[in-house]
N, C-alpha and C positions, 0 to 999 in steps of 0.2 A: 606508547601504544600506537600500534597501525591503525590508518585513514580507516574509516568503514563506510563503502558506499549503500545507499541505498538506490535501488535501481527501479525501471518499470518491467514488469513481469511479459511477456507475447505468449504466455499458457493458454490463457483462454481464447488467443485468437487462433493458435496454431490445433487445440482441440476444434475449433468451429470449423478452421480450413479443414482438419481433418472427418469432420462430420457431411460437411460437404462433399469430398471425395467419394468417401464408402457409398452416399444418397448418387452421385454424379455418374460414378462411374460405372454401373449396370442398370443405369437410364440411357446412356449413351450405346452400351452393347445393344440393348432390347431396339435403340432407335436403328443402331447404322444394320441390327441383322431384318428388322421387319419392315421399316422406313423406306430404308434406301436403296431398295431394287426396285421400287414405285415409285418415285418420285423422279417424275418427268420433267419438269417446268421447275423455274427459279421461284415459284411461288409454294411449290412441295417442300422443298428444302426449310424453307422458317418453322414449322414447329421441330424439327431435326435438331435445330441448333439452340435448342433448352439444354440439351444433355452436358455436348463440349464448354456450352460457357459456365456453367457449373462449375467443371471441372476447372477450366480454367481458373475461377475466381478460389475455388478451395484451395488449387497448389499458391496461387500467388499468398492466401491468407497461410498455409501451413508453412511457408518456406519466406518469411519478412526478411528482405537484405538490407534493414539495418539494422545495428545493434541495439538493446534495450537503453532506454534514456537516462542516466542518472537524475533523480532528483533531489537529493541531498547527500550531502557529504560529513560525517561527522568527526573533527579532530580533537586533541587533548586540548585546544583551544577554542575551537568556532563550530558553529555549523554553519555549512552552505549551503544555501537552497539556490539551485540550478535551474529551475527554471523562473524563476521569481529575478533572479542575477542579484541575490543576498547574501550578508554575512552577518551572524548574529555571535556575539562572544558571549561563553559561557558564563564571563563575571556579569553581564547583565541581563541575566534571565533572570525571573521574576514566581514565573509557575508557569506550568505545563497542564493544557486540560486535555482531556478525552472524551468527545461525545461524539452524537450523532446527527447532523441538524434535522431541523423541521423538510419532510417531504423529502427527507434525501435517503439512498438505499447504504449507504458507506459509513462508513465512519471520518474522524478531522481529528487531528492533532493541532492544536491551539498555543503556539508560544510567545508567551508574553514577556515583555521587556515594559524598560520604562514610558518608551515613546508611543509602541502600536504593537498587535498582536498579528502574529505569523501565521497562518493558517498553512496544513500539510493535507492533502485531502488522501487517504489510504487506499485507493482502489488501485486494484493489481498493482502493487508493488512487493518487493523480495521479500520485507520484512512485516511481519504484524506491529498494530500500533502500542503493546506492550513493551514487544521486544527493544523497542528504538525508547520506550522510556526509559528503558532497564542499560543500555549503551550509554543513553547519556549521564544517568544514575552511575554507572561506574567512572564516567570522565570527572562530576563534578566533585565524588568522594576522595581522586587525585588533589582535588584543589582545597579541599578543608569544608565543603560542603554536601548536602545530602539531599534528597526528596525522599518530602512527607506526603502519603494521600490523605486528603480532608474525609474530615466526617459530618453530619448533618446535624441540626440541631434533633432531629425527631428517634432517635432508640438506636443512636450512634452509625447510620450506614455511610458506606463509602460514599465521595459523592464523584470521582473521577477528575479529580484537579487537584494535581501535586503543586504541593509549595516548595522552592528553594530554600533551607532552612541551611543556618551555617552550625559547625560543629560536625562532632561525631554521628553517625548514625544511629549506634545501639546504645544505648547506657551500659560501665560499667561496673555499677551497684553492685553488691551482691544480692539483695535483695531487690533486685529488677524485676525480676520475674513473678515475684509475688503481688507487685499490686497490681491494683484492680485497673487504673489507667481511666477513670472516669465511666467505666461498664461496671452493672452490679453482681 
């Protein structure tokens, strides 16, 4: 299976440069048509120059010359966290959580192994933090393993932390589908 990067998004900087602009740019006409046939002295000209630098800072935020950062990389072996300068192999992943921390607006991907847990923090990047469980869910079902999501003690709810469980994913019972699974 092909590498899959996960990348960092510039949508929402390139939407703000571009909110900028539209605000910038018939700030700037209103200034250079009404502005600046009056303004005499180098002291007239400073409030003129609200408009241009506006504009300025939207094109440089809508048009970033560099490319988006990868932050992780994931293969039929490892994953790579790129900015951390990490590599975790699949055979020692342990569980994957999913939350939100305290005071914070994002969500974290949490991956835990046997030594320390890997923290991913999800803000603007390509992929949502499903989707990248759901990848590496297909890498580890290559290797004879699978992710389960936990359940609580209290009237069975998710609790957003997969375990690595080894074996098949689904059961092939025939009578799988009928039981109850611990729900009444």
């Amino acid at each position: 299976m092909a590498e899959t990067y996960i990348t960092q998004t510039h949508r929402p900087r390139r939407v703000g440069g571009a909110l900028l602009v539209v605000i910038a740019l018939p700030l700037t006409l209103i200034a250079a048509r009404f502005g600046l046939p009056y303004a005499e002295s180098f002291s007239d000209f400073w409030p003129l120059l609200g408009g241009p630098l506006l504009l300025i800072a939207g094109l440089w935020a809508a048009f970033p010359r560099h490319p988006p950062a990868v932050r992780l990389t994931i293969t039929d072996d490892m994953m790579r966290f790129h900015a951390l300068q990490k590599d975790i192999p699949l055979d020692t992943l342990k569980s994957i959580t999913y939350s939100m921390p305290a005071l914070s607006k994002h969500y974290r991907l949490g991956f835990e192994t046997d030594e320390e847990t890997t923290p991913l923090d999800l803000v603007h990047l390509t992929h949502e933090g499903r989707d990248i469980i759901n990848l590496i869910s297909v890498r580890l079902e290559k290797r004879g393993k699978h992710l389960q999501e936990g359940h609580t003690a209290i009237r069975g709810a998710k609790n957003s932390i997969w375990k690595v469980l080894d074996g098949i994913p689904f059961e092939q019972a025939p009578n799988h589908a009928k039981l109850p699974h611990g729900r009444e």
